[in-house]
C-alpha positions in Angstrom: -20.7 13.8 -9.7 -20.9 10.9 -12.2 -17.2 10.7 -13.4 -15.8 7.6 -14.8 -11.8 6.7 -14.1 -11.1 3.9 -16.7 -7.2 3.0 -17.1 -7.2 -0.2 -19.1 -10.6 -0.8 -18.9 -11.2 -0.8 -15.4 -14.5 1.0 -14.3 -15.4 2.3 -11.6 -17.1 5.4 -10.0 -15.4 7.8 -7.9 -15.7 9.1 -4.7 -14.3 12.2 -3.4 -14.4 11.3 0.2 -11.8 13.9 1.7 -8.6 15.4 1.7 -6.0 12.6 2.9 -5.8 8.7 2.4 -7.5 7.8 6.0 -10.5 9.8 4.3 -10.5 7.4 1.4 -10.4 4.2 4.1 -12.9 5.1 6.0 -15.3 5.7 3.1 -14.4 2.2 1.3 -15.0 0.4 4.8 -18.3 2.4 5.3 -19.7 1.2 2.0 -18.8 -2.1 2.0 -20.7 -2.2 5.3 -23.6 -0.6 4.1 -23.6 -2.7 0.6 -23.4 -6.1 2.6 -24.5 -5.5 6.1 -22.3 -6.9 7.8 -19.9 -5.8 9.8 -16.3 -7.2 10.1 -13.4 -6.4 7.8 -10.7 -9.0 7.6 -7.2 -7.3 7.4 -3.4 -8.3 7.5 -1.1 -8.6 9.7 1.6 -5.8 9.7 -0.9 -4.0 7.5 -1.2 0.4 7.5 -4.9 2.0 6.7 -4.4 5.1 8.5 -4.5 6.8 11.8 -8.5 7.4 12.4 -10.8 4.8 14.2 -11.8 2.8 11.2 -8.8 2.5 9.3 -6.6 1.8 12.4 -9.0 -0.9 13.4 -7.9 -2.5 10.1 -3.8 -1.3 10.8 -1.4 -3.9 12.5 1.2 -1.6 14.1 0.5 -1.8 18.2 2.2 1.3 18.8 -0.5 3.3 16.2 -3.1 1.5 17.7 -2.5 2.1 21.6 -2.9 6.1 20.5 -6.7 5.0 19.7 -7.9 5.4 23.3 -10.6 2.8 22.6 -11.4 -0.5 22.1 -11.0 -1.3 18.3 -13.3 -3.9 16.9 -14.8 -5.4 14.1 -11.7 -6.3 12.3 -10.4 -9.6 12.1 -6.7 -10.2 11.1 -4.8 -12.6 8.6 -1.7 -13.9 7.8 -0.4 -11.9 4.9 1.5 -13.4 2.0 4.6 -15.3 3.8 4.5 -14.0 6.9 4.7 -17.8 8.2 7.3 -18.3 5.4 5.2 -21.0 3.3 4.8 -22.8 6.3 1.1 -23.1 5.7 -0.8 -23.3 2.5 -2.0 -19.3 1.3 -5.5 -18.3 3.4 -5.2 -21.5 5.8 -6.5 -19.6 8.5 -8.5 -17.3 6.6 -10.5 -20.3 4.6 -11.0 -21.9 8.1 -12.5 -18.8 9.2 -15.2 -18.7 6.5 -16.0 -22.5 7.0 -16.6 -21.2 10.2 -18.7 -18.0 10.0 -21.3 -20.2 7.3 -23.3 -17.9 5.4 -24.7 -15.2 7.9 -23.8 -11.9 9.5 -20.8 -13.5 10.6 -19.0 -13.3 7.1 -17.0 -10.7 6.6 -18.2 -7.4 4.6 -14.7 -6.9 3.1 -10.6 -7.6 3.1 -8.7 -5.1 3.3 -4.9 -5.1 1.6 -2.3 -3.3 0.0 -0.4 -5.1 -2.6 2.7 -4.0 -1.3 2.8 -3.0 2.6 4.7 0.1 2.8 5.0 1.0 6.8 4.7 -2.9 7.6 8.2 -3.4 5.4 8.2 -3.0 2.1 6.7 -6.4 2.0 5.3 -7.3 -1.2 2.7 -9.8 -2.0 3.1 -12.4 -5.1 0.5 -11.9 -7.5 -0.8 -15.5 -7.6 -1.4 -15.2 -4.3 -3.7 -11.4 -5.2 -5.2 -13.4 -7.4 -6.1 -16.6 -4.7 -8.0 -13.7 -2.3 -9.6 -11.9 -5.1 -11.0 -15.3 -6.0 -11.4 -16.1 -2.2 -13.4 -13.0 -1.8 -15.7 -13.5 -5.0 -16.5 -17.2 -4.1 -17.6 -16.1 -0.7 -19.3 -12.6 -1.9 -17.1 -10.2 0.3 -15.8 -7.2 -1.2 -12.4 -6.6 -2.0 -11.0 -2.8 -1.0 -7.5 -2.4 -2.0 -5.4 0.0 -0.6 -3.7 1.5 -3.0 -2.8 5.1 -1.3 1.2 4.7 -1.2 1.6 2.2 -4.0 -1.4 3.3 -7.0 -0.2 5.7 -9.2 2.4 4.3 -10.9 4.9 3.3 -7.7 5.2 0.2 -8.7 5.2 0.7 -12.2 1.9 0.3 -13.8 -0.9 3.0 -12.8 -2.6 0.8 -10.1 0.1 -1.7 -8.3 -2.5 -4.4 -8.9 -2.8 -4.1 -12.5 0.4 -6.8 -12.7 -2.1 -9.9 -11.3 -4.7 -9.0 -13.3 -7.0 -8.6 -10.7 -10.4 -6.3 -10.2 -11.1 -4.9 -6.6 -14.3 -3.6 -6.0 -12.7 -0.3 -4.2 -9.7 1.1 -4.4 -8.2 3.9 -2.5 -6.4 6.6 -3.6 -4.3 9.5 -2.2 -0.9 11.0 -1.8 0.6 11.2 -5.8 -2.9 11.3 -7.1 -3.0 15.2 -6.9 0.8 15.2 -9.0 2.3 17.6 -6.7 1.5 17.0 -2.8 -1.8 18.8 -2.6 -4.3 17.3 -0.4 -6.7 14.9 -2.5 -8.1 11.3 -2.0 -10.1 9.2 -4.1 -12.2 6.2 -3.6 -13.2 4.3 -6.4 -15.9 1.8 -6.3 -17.6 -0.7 -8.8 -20.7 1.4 -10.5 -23.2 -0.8 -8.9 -21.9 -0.6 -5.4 -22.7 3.5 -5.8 -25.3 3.3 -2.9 -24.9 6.6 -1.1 -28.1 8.3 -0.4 -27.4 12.3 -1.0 -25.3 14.0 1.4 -25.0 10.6 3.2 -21.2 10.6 3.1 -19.9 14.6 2.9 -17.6 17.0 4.4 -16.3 19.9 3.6 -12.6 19.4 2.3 -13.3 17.0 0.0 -12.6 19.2 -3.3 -9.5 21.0 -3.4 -9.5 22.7 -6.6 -6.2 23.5 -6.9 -5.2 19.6 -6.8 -8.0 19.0 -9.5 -5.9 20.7 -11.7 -3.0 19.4 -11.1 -4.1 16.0 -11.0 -5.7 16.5 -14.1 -2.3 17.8 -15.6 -0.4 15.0 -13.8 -2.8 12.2 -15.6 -2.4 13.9 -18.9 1.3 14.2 -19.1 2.5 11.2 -17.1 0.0 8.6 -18.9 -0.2 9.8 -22.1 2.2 6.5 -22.8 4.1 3.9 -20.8 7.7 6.0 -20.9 7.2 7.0 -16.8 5.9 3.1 -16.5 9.2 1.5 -18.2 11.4 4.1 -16.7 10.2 3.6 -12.9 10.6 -0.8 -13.4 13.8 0.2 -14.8 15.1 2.4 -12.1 13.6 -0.5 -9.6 15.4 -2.9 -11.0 18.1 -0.6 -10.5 17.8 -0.4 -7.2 17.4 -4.3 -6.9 20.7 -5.1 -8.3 22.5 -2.5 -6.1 21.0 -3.9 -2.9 21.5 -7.4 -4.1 24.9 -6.7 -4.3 25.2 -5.1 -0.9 24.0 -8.1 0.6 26.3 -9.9 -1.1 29.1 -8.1 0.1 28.2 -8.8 3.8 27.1 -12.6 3.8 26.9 -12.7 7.0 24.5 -9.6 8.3 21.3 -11.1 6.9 20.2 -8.5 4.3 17.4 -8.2 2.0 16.2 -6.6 -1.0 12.6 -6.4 -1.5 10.0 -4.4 -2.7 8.7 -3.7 -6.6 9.0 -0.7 -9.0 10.4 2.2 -7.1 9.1 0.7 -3.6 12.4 -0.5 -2.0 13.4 -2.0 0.9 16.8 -3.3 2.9 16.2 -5.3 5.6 18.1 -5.7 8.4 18.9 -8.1 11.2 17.4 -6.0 13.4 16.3 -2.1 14.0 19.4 -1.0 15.2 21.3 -1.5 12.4 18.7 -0.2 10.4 18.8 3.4 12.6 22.4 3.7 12.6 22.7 3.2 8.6 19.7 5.5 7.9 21.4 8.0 10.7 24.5 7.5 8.8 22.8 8.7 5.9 21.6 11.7 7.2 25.3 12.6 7.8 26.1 12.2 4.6 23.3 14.2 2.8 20.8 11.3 2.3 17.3 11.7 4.1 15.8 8.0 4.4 13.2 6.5 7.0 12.7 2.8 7.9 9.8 0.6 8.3 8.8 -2.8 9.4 7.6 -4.0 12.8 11.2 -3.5 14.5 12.4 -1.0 11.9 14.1 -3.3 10.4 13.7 -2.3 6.6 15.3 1.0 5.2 12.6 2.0 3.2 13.1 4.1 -0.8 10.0 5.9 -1.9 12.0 8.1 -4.1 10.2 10.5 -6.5 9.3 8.4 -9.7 11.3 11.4 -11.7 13.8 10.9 -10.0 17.4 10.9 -12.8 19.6 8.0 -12.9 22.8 10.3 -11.4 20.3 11.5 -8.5 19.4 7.8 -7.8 22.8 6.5 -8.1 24.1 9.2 -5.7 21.6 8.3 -3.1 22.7 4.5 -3.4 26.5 5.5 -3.2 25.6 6.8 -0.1 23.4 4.1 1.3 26.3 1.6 0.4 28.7 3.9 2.1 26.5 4.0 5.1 26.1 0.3 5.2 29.5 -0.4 4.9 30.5 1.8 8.0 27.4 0.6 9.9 27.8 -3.1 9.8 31.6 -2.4 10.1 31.0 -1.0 13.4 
């Protein structure tokens, strides 16, 4: 159907393309091959798409990707923001690679990224460097998907987690929160003009929920009417930030760090160990909480952006509590 989502002037089409964010992927990287013809999708490293063939040939995680059974190709990966620790200059590799593949079927169809990468650590990219690859990818004509199904929605704080660089992508990909109460729905929205589809060329048959229409549509309506669940969530980040800033603090010497934006939080660790025994000590004490990062390294807060101030300072007295025993051990 021809439906328009438009948050501050952003327009683009949308695409139903299935109940659950792997769905939303796979349709992105399909159209963006179709639109271009080509065929490889450049993608970062420690980087999480999804489970199915196309979206974990564009994941990092070896573990995920040795369930795949097959070979999984076309997908070339990059360097995402500071993983060499400014080492190198941003997209070194990547703008060798396009001197390299010359104007042809070599060059890319799209990149692939998620502002901030949620399974690969809570690591978050800076905007200038969003805004180098979006003007990377519109100098060289590839088409920018950004992944957007753990951190759109208002994670970070604004409705899209890209909104804060000012950037346009030419998909996004939506799921999880969209539906406003954990109902299957994904959404994949894509520049009008890139709207190629031929009818029935991209279907299935879970791809409308109803009951998650409505409470998406109720979710969008309450929550956006104005920017009080916007300034509360960068609040109750920053919340979060000084708490774990101080907790490093405290222990100079076990390497921690805070990192992450709006209420998408991460302590890292020295290692995964540490990491397992202070979210296990959690567990003990009340708190559920999972890690992430290639080692499991990072503890890792998605809490629910309604979360109240006394619920999110009882699950920090606990993490602190839990830390404290963990690296006292």
């Amino acid at each position: 159907g021809e439906m328009i989502l438009a948050p501050r002037n952003l327009d683009y089409r949308v695409v139903f393309p299935g109940p659950g964010g792997a769905n939303a992927v796979e349709a992105a990287l399909k159209l963006a091959r179709k639109v271009t013809g080509r065929e490889s999708v450049v993608n970062f490293t420690n980087a999480f798409h999804g489970m199915t063939l196309g979206a974990l040939s564009v994941t990092g995680n070896s573990l995920k990707r040795g369930g795949a059974g097959v070979p999984l190709v076309h997908a070339t990966p990059m360097p995402f923001d500071d993983y060499f620790g400014r080492d190198y200059p941003d997209f070194f590799y990547f703008e060798r690679l396009l001197t390299d593949a010359g104007s042809g079927l070599n060059k890319p169809a799209a990149v692939i990224v998620e502002t901030v990468q949620g399974e690969g650590g809570i690591n978050a990219a800076r905007a200038e460097w969003l805004r180098g690859l979006s003007e990377l990818c519109r100098k060289h004509d590839i088409l920018l998907i950004l992944d957007d199904v753990q951190m759109g929605c208002g994670r970070t704080g604004g409705f899209f987690s890209f909104e804060e660089a000012g950037i346009e992508p030419d998909m996004v990909c939506l799921s999880k929160s969209i539906s406003g109460s954990g109902l299957p729905m994904a959404l994949t929205l894509v520049r009008p003009q890139l709207d190629i589809w031929e009818p029935g060329e991209h279907n299935g048959t879970f791809r409308g929920i109803a009951p998650a229409f409505v409470t998406a549509t109720e979710a969008i309506r309450t929550f956006w009417a104005d920017d009080a669940l916007e300034r509360s969530t960068l609040a109750k980040g920053a919340r979060i930030e000084s708490r774990f800033n101080a907790l490093s603090a405290a222990h100079p010497g076990a390497g921690l760090v805070a990192k992450g934006r709006g209420l998408a939080r991460g302590l890292q660790f020295a290692d995964g160990e540490t990491a397992g025994r202070v979210a296990a000590g959690c567990f003990e004490r009340g708190l559920l909480v999972e890690t992430s990062g290639p080692e499991d390294e990072v503890l890792k807060l998605l809490p629910a952006l309604t979360i109240t101030n006394d619920e999110l300072d009882r699950g920090l007295d606990i993490i602190e509590s839990a830390t404290d025993a963990a690296l006292a051990a």
